[in-house]
Every structure is written in structure tokens, then in C-alpha cells.
mmCIF entry with sequence, helices, sheets and N, C-alpha, C, O atoms, coordinates in Angstrom:
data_MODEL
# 
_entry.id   MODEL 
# 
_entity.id                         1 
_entity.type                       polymer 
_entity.pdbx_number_of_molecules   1 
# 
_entity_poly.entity_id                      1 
_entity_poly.type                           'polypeptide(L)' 
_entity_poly.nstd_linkage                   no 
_entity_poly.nstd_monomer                   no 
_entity_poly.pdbx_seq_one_letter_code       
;(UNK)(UNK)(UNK)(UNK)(UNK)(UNK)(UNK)(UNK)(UNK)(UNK)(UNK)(UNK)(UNK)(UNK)(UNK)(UNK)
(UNK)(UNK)(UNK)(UNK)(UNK)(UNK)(UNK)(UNK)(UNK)(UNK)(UNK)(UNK)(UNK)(UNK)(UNK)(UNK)
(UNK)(UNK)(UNK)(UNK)(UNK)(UNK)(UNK)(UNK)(UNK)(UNK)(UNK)(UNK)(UNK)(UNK)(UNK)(UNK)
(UNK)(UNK)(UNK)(UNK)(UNK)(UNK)(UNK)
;
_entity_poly.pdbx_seq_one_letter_code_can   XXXXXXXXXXXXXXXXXXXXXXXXXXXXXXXXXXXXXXXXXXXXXXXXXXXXXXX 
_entity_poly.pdbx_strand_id                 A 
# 
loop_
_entity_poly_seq.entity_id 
_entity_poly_seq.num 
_entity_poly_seq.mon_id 
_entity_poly_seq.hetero 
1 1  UNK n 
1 2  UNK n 
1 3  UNK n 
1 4  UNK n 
1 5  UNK n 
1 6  UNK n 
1 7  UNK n 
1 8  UNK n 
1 9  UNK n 
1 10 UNK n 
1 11 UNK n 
1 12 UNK n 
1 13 UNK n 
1 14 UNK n 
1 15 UNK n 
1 16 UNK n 
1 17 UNK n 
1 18 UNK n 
1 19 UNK n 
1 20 UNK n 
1 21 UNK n 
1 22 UNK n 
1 23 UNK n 
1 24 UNK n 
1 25 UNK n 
1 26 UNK n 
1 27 UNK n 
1 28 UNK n 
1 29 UNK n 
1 30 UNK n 
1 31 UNK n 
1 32 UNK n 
1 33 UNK n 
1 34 UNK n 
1 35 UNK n 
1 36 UNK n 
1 37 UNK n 
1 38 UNK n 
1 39 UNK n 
1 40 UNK n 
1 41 UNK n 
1 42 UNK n 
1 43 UNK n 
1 44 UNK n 
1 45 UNK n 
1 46 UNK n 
1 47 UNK n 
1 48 UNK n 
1 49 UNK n 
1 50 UNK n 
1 51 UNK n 
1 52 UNK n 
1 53 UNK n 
1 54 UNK n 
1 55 UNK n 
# 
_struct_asym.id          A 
_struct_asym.entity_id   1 
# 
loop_
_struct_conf.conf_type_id 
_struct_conf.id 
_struct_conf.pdbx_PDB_helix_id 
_struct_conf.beg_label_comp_id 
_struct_conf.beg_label_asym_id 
_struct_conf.beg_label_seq_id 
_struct_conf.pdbx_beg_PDB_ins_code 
_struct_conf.end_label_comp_id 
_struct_conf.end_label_asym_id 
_struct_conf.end_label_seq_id 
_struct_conf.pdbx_end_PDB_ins_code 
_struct_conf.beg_auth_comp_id 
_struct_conf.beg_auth_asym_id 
_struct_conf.beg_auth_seq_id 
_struct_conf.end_auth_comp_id 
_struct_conf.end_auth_asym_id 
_struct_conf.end_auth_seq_id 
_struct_conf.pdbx_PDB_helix_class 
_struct_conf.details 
_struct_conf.pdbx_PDB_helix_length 
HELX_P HELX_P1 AA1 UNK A 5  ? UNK A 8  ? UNK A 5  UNK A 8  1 ? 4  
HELX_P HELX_P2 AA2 UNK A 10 ? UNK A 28 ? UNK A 10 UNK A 28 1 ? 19 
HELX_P HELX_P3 AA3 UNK A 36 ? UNK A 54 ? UNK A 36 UNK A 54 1 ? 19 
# 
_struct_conf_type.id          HELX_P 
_struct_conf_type.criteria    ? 
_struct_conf_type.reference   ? 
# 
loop_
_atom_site.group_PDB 
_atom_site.id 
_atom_site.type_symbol 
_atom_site.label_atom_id 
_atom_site.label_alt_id 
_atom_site.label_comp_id 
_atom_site.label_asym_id 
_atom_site.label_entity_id 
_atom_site.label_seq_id 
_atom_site.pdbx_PDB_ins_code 
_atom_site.Cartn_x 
_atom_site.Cartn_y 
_atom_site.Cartn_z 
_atom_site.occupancy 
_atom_site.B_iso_or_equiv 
_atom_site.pdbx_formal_charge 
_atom_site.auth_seq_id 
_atom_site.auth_comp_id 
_atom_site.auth_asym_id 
_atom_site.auth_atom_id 
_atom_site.pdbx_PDB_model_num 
ATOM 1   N N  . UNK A 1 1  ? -3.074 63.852 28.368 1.00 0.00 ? 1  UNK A N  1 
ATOM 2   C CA . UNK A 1 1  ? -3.032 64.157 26.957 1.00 0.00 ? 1  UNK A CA 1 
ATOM 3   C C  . UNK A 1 1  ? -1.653 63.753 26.425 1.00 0.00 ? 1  UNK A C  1 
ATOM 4   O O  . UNK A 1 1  ? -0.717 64.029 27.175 1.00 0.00 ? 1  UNK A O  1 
ATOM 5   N N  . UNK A 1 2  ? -1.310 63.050 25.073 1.00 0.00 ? 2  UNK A N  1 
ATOM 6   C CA . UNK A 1 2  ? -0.261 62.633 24.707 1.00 0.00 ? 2  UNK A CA 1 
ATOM 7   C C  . UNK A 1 2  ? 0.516  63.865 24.230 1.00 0.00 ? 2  UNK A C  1 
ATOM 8   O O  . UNK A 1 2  ? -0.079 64.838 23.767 1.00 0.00 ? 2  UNK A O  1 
ATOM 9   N N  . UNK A 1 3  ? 1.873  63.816 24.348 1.00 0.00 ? 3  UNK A N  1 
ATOM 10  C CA . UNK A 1 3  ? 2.727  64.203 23.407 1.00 0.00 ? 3  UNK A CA 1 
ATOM 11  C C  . UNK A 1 3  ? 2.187  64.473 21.861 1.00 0.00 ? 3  UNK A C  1 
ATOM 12  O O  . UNK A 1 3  ? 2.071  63.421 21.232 1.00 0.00 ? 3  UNK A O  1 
ATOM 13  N N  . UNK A 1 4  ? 1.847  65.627 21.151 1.00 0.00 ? 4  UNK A N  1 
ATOM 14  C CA . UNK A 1 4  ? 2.229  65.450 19.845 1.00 0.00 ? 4  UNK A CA 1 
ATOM 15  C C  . UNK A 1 4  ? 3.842  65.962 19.439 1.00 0.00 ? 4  UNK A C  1 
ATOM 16  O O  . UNK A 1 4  ? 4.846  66.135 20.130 1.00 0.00 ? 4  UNK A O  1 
ATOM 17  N N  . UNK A 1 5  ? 3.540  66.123 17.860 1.00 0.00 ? 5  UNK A N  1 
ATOM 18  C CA . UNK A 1 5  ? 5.109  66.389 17.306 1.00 0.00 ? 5  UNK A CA 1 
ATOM 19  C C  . UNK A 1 5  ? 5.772  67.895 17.847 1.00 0.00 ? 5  UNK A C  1 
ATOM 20  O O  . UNK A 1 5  ? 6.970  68.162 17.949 1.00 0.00 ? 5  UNK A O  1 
ATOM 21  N N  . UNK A 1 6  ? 4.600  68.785 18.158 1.00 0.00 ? 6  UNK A N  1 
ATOM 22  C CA . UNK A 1 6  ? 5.171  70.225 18.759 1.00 0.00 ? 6  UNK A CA 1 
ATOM 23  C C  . UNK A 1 6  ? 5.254  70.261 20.103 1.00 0.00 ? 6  UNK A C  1 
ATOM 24  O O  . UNK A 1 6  ? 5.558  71.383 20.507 1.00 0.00 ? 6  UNK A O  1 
ATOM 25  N N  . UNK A 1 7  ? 5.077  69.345 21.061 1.00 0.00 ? 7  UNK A N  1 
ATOM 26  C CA . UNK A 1 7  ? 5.072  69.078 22.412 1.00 0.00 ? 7  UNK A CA 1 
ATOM 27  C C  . UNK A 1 7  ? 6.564  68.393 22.271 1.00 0.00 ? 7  UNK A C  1 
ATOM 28  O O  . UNK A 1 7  ? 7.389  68.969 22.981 1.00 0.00 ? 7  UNK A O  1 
ATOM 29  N N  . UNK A 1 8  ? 7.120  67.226 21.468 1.00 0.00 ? 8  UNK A N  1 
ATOM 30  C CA . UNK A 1 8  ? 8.066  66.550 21.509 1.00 0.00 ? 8  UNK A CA 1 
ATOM 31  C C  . UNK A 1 8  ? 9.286  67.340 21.386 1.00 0.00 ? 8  UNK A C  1 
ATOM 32  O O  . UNK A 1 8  ? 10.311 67.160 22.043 1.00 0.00 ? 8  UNK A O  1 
ATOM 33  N N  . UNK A 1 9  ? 9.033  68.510 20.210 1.00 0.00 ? 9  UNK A N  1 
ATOM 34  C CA . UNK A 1 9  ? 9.958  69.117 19.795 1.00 0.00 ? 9  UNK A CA 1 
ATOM 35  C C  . UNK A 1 9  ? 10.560 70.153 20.793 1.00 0.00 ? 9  UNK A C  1 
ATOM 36  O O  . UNK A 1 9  ? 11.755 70.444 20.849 1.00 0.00 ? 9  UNK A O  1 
ATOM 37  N N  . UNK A 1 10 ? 9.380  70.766 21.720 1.00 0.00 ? 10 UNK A N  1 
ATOM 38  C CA . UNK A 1 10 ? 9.692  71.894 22.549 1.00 0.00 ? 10 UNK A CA 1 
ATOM 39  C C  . UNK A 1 10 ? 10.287 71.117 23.813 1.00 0.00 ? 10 UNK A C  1 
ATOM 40  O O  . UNK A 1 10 ? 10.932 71.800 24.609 1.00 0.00 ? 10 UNK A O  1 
ATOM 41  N N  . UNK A 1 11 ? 10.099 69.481 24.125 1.00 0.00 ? 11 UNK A N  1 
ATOM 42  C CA . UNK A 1 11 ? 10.613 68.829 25.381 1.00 0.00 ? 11 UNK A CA 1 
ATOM 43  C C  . UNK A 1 11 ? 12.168 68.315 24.725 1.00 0.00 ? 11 UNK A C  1 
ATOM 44  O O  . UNK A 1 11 ? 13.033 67.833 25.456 1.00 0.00 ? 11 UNK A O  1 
ATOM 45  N N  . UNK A 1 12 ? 12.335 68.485 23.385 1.00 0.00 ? 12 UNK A N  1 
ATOM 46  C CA . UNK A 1 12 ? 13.659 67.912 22.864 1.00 0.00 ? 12 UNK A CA 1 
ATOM 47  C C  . UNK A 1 12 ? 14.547 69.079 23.641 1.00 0.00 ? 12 UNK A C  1 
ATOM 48  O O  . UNK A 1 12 ? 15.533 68.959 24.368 1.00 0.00 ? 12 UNK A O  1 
ATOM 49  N N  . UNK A 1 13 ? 13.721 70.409 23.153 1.00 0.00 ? 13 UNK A N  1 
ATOM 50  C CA . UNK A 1 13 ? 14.970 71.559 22.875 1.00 0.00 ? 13 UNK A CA 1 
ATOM 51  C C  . UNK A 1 13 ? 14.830 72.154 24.268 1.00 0.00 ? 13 UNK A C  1 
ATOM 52  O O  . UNK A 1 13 ? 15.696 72.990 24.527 1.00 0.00 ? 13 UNK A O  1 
ATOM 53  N N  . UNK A 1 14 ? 13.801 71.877 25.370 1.00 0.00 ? 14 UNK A N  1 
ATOM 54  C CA . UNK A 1 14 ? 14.220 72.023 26.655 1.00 0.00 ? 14 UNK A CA 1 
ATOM 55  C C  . UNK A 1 14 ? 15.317 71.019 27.159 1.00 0.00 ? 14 UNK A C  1 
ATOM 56  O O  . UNK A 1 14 ? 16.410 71.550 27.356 1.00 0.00 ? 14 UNK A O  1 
ATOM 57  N N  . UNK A 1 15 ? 15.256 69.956 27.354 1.00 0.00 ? 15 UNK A N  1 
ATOM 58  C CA . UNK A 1 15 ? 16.499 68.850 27.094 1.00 0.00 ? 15 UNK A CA 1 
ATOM 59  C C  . UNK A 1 15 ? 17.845 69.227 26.734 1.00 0.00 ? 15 UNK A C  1 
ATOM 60  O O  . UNK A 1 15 ? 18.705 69.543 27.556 1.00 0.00 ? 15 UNK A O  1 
ATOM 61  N N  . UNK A 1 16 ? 17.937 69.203 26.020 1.00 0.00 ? 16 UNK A N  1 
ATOM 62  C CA . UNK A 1 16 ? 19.084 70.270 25.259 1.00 0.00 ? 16 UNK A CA 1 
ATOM 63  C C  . UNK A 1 16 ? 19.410 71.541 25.960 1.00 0.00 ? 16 UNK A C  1 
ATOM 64  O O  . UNK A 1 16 ? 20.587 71.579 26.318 1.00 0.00 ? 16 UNK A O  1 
ATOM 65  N N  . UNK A 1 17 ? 18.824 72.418 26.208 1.00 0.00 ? 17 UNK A N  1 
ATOM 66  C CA . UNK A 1 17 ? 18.819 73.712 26.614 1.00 0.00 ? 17 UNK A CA 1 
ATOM 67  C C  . UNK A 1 17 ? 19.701 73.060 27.838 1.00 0.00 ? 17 UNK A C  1 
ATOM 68  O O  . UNK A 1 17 ? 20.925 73.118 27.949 1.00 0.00 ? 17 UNK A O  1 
ATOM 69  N N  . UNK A 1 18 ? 18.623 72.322 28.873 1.00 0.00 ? 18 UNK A N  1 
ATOM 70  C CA . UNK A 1 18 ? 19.022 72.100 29.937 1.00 0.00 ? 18 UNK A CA 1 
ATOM 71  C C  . UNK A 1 18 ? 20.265 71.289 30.320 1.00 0.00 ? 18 UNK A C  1 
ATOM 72  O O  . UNK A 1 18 ? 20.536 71.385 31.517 1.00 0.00 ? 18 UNK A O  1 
ATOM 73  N N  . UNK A 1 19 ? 21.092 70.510 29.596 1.00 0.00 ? 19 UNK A N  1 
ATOM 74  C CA . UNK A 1 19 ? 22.084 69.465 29.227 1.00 0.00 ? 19 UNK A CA 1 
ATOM 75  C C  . UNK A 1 19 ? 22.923 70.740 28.944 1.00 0.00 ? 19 UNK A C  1 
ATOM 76  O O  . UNK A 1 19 ? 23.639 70.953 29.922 1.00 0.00 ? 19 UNK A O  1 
ATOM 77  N N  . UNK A 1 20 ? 23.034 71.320 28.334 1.00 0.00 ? 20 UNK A N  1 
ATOM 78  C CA . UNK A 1 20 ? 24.181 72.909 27.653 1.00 0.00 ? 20 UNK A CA 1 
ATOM 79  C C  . UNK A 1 20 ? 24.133 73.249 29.037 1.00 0.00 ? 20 UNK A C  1 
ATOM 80  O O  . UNK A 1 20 ? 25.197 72.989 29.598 1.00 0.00 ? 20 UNK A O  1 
ATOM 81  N N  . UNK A 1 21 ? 23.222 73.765 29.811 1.00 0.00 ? 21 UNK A N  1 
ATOM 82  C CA . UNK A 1 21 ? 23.385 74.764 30.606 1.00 0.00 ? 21 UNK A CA 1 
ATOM 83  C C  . UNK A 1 21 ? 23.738 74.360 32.173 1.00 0.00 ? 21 UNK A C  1 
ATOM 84  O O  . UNK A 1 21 ? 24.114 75.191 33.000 1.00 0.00 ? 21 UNK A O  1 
ATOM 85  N N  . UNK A 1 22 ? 23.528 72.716 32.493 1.00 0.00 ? 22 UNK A N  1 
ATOM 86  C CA . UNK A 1 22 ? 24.236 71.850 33.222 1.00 0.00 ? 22 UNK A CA 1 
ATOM 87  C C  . UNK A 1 22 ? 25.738 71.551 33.125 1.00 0.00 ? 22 UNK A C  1 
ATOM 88  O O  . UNK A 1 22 ? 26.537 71.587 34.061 1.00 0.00 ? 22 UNK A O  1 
ATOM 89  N N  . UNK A 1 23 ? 25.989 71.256 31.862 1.00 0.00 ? 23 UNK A N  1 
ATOM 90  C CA . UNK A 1 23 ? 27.371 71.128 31.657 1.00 0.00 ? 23 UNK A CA 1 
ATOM 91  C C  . UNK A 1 23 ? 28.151 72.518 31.925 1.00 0.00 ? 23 UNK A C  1 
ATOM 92  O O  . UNK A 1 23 ? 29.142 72.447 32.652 1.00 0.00 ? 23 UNK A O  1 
ATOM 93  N N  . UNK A 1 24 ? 27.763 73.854 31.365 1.00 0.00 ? 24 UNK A N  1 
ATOM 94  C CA . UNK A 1 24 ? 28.146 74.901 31.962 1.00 0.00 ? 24 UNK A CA 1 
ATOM 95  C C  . UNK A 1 24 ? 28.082 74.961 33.003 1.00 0.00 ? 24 UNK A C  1 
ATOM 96  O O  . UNK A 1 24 ? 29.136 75.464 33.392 1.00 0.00 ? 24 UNK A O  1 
ATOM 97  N N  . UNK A 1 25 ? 27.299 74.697 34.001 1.00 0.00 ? 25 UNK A N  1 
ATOM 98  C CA . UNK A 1 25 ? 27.172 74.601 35.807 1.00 0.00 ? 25 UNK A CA 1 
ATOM 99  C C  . UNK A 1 25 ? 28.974 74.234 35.764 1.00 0.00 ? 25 UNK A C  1 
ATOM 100 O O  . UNK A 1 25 ? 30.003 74.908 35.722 1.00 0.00 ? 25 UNK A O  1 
ATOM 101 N N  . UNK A 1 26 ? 28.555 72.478 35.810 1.00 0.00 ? 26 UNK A N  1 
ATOM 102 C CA . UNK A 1 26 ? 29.303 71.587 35.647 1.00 0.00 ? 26 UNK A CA 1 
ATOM 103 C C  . UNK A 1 26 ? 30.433 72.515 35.675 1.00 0.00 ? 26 UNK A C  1 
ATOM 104 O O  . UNK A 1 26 ? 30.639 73.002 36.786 1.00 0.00 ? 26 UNK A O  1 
ATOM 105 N N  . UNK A 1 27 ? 31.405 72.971 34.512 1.00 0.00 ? 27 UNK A N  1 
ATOM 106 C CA . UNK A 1 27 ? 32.513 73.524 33.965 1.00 0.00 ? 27 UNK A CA 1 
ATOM 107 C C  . UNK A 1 27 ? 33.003 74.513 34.762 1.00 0.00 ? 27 UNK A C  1 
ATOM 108 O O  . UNK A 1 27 ? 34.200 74.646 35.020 1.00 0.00 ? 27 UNK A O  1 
ATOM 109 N N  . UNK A 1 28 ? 32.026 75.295 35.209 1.00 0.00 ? 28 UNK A N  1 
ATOM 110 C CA . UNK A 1 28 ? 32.502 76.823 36.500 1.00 0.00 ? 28 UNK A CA 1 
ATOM 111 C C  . UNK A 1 28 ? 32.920 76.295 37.255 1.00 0.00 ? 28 UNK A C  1 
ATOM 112 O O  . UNK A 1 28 ? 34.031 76.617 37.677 1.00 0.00 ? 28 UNK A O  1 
ATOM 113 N N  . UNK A 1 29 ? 32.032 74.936 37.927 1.00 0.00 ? 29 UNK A N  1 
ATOM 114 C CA . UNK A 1 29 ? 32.147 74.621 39.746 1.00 0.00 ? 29 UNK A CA 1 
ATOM 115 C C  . UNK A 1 29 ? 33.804 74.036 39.285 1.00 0.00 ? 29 UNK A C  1 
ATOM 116 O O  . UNK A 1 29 ? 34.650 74.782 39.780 1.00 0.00 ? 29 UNK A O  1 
ATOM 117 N N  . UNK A 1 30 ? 34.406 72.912 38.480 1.00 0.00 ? 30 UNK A N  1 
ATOM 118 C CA . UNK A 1 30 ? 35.355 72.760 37.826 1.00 0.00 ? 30 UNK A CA 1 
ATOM 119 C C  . UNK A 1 30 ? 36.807 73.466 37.935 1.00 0.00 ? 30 UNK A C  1 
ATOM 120 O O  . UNK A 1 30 ? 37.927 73.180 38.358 1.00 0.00 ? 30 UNK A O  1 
ATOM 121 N N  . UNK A 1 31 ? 36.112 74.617 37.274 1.00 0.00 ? 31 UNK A N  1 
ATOM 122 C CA . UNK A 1 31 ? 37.377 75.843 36.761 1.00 0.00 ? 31 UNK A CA 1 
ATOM 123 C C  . UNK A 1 31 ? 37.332 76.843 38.488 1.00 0.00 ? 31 UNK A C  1 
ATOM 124 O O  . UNK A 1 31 ? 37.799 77.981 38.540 1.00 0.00 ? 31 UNK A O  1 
ATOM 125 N N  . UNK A 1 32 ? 36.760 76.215 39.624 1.00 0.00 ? 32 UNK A N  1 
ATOM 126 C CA . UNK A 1 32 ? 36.675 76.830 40.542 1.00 0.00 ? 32 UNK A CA 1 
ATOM 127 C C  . UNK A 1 32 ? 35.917 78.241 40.318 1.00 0.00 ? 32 UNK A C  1 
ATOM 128 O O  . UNK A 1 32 ? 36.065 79.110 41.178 1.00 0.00 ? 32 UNK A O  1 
ATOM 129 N N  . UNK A 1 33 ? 35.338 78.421 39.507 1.00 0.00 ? 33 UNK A N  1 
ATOM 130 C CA . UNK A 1 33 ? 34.396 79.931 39.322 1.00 0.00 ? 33 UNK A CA 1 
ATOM 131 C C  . UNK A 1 33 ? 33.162 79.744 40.534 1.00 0.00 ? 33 UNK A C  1 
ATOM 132 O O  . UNK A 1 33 ? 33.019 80.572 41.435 1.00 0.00 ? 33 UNK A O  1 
ATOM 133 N N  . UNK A 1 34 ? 32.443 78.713 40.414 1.00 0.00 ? 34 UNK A N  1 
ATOM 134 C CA . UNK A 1 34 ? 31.630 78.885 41.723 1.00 0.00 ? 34 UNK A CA 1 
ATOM 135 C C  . UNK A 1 34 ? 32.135 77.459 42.630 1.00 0.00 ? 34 UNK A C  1 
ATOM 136 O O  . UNK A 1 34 ? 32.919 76.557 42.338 1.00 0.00 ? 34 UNK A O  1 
ATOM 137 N N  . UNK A 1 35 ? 31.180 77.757 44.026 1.00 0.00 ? 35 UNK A N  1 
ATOM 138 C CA . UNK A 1 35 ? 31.570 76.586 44.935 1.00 0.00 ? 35 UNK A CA 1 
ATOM 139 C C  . UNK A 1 35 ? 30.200 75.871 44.928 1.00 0.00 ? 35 UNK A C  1 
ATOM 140 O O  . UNK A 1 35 ? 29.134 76.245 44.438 1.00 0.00 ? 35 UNK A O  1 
ATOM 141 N N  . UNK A 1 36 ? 30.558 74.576 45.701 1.00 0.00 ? 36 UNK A N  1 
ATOM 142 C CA . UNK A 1 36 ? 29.323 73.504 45.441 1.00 0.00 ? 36 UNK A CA 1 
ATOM 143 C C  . UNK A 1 36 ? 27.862 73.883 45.271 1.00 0.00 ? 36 UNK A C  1 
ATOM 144 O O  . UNK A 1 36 ? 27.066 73.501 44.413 1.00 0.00 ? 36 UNK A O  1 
ATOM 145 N N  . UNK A 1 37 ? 27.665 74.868 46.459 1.00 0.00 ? 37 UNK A N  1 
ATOM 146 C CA . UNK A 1 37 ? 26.281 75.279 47.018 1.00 0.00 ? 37 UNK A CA 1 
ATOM 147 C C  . UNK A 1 37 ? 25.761 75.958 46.035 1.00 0.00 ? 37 UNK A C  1 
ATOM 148 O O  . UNK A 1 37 ? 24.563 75.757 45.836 1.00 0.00 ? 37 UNK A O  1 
ATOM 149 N N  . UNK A 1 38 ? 26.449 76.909 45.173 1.00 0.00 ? 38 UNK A N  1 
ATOM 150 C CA . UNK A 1 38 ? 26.129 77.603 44.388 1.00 0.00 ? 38 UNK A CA 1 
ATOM 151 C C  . UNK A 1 38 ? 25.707 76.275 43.138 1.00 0.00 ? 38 UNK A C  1 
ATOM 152 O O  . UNK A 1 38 ? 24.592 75.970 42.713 1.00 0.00 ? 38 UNK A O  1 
ATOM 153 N N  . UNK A 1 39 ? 26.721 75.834 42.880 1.00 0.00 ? 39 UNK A N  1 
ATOM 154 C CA . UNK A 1 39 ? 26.100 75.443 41.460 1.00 0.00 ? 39 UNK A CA 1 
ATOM 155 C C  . UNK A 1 39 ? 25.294 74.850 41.579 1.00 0.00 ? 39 UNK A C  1 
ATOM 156 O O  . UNK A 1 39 ? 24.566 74.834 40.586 1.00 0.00 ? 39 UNK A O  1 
ATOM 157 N N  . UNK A 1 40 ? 24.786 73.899 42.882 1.00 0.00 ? 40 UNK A N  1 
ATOM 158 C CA . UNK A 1 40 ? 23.672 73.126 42.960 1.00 0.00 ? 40 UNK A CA 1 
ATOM 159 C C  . UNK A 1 40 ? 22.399 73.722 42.847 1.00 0.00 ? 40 UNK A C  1 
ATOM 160 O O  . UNK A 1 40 ? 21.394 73.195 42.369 1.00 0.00 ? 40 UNK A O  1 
ATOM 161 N N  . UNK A 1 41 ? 22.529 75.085 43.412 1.00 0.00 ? 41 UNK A N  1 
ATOM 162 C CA . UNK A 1 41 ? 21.091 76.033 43.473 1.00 0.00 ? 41 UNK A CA 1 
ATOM 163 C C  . UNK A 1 41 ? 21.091 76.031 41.592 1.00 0.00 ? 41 UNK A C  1 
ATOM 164 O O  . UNK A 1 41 ? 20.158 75.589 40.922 1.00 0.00 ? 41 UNK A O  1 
ATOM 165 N N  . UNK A 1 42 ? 22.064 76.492 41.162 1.00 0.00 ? 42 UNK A N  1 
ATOM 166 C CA . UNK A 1 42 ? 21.739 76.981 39.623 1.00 0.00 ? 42 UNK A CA 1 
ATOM 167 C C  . UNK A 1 42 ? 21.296 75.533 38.876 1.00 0.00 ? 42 UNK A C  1 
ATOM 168 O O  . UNK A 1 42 ? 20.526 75.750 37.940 1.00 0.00 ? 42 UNK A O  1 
ATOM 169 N N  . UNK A 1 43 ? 21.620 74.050 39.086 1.00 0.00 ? 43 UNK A N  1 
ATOM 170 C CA . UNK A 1 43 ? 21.067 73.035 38.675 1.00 0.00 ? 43 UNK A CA 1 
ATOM 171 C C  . UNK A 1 43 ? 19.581 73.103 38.998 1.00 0.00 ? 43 UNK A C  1 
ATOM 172 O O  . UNK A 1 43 ? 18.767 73.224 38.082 1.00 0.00 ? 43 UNK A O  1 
ATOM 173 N N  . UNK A 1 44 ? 19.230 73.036 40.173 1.00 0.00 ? 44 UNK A N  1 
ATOM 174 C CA . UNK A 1 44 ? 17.926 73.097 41.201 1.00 0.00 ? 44 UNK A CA 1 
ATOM 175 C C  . UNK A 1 44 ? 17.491 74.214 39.973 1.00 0.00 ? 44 UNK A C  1 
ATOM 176 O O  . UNK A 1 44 ? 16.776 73.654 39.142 1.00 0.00 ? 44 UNK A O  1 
ATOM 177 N N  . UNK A 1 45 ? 17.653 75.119 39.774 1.00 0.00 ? 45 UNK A N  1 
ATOM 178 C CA . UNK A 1 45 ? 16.563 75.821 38.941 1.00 0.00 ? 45 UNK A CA 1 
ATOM 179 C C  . UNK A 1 45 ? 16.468 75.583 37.288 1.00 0.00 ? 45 UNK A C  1 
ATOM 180 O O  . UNK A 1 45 ? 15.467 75.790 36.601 1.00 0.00 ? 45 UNK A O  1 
ATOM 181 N N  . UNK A 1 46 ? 17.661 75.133 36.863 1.00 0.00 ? 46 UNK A N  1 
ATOM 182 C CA . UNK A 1 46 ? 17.503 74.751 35.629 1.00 0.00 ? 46 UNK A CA 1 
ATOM 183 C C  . UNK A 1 46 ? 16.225 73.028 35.745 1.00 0.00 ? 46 UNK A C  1 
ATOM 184 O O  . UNK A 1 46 ? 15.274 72.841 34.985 1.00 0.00 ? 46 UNK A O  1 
ATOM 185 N N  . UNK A 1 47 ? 16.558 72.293 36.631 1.00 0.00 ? 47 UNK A N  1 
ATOM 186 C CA . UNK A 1 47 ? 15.610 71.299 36.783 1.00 0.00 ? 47 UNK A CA 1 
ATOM 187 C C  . UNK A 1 47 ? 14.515 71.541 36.919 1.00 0.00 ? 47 UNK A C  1 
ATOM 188 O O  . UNK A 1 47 ? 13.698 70.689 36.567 1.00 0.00 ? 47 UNK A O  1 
ATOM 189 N N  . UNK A 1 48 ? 14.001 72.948 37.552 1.00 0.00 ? 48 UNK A N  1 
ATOM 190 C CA . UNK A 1 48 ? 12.740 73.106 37.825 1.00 0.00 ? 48 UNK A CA 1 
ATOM 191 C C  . UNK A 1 48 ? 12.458 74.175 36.370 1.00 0.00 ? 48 UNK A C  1 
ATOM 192 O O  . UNK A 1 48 ? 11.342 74.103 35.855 1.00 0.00 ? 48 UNK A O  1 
ATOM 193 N N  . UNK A 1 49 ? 13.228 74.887 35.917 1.00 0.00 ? 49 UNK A N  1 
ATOM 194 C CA . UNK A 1 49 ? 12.813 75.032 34.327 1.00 0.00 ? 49 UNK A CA 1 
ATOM 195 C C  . UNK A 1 49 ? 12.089 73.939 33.212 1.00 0.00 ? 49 UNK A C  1 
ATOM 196 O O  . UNK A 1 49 ? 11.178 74.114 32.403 1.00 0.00 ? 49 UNK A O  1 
ATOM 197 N N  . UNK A 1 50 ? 13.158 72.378 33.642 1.00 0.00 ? 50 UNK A N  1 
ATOM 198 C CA . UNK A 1 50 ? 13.148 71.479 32.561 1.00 0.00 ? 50 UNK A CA 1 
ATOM 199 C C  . UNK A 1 50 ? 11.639 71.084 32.815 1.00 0.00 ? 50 UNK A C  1 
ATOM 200 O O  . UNK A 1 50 ? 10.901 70.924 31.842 1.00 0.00 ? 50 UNK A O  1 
ATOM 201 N N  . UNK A 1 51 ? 11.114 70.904 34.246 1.00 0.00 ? 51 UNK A N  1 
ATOM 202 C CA . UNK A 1 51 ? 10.249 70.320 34.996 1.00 0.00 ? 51 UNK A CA 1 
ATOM 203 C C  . UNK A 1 51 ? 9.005  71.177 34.288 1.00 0.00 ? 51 UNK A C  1 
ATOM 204 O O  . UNK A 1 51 ? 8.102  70.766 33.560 1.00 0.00 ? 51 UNK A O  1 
ATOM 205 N N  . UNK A 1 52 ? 9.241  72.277 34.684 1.00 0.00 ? 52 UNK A N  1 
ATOM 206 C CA . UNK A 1 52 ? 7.846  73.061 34.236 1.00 0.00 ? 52 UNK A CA 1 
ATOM 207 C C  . UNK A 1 52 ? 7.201  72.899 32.371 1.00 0.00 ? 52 UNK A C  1 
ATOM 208 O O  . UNK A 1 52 ? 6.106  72.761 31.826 1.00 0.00 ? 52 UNK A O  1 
ATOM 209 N N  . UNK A 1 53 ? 8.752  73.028 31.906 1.00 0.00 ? 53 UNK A N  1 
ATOM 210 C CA . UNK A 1 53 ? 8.401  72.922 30.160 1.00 0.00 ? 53 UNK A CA 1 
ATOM 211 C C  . UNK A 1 53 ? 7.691  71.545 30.083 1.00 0.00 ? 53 UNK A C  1 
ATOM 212 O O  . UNK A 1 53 ? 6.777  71.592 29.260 1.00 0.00 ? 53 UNK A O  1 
ATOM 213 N N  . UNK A 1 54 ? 7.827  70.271 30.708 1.00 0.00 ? 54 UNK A N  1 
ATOM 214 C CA . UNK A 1 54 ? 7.649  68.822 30.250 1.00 0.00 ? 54 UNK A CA 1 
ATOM 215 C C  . UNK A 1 54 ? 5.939  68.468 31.206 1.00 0.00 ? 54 UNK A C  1 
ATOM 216 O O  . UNK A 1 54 ? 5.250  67.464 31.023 1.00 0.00 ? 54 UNK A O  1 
ATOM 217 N N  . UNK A 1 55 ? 5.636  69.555 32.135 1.00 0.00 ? 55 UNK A N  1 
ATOM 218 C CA . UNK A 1 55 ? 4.186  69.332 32.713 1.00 0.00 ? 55 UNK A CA 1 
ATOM 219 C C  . UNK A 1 55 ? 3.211  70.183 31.992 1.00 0.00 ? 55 UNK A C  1 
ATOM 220 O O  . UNK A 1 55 ? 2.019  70.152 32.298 1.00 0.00 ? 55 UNK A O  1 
# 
């Protein structure tokens, strides 16, 4: 089934969501707040967030 305009809009603002909340990963592991393993698990679930909104 295609994409309509309310499918596009809710895969924009998962996108988004998920890009904000990567770059926050991103910024902790950074500022030394977490270590590798950790932030990778918290990516790993934001991906499988992004994953679930876009199937």
C-alpha cells in the first residue's frame, strides 16, 4: 500500500524525532555521560522505533 499524505507526515516526524534523539545519543557518548555500549543499545532502539513507525 502506498504512502499517503498522513503516512508521509507521521514517517517525516518519526525521522526527525529519531535524528534529535540520535544526535542526543551522539552528544552524551561525546560529553563522556555514557560509554560506547551504552549508546549503541539506545541507537539500536531508537532504530527499531524508526523501523516500526515506517512498516
Amino acid at each position: 500500500m502506498p504512502f499517503g499524505e498522513q503516512d508521509m507526515s507521521d514517517v517525516e516526524s518519526a525521522v526527525e524525532q529519531f535524528l534529535a534523539q540520535s544526535d542526543a545519543a551522539f552528544e552524551d557518548y561525546e560529553q563522556g555521560y555514557t560509554d560506547a555500549d551504552a549508546t549503541l543499545r539506545v541507537l539500536e532502539s531508537h532504530i527499531e522505533d524508526l523501523r516500526e513507525t515506517v512498516e
